[in-house]
N, C-alpha and C positions, 0 to 999 in steps of 0.2 A: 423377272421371268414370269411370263403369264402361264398357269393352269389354267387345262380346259375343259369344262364335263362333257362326260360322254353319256350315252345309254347304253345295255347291254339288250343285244337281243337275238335269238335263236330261229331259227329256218327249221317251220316244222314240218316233219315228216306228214302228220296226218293229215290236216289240213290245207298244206300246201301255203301257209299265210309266216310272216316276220310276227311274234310274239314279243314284246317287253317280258325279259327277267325279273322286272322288279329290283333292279340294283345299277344307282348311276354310280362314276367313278371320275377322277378327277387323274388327268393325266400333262406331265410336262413335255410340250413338243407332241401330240397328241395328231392322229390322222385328218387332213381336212375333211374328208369323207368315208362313207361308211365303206369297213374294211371288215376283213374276216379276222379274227383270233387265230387264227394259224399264221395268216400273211402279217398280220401286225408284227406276231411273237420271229417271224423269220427277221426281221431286221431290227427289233429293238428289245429286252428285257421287259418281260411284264410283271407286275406285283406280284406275290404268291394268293393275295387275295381274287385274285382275279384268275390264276393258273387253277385254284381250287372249285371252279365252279365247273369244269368239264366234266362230267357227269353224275352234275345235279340233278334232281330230279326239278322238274317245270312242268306248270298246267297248259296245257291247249286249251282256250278257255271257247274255242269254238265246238272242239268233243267232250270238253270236259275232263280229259286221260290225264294223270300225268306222263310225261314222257322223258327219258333220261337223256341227258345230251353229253352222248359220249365222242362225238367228231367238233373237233377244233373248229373244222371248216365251217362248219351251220351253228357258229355263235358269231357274232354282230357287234364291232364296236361304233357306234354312230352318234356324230358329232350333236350334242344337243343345239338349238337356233344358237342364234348369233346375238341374241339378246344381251347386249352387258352384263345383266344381270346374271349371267351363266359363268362368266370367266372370272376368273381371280387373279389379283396381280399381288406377286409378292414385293414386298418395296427393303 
């Protein structure tokens, strides 16, 4: 089975820009592109580690603020490149 990391990332309000969370994850059967944490969690199980980050708190590192992200829909799972070296194969 191949794992495939993702990035997490958030739609921010204040700035209007895609932020990095700061937390890649590694998923089996994993979206080929970037999808929303709502639409992902409607058709497959997600970790609890990853259920637990909806309203973290995150910096806008363009205001500075933190910002809490309380809507599913403005967090970002996105497939890291395609590089080998990103996937993992279990044998």
């Amino acid at each position: 089975m191949t794992i495939e990391r993702y990035d997490l990332l958030y739609a921010c309000r204040r700035c209007r820009q895609s932020h990095a969370m700061g937390v890649a994850i590694e998923l089996p059967h994993g979206p080929a592109e970037r999808i929303s944490l709502n639409a992902y969690r409607a058709t497959r199980t997600i970790p609890p580690s990853i259920a637990q980050l909806v309203g973290r708190p995150v910096l806008c590192p363009q205001s500075g603020e933190h910002i809490v992200t309380q809507d599913p829909d403005r967090i970002f799972i996105q497939p890291l490149s395609k590089d080998p070296k990103n996937n993992l194969d279990d044998k």
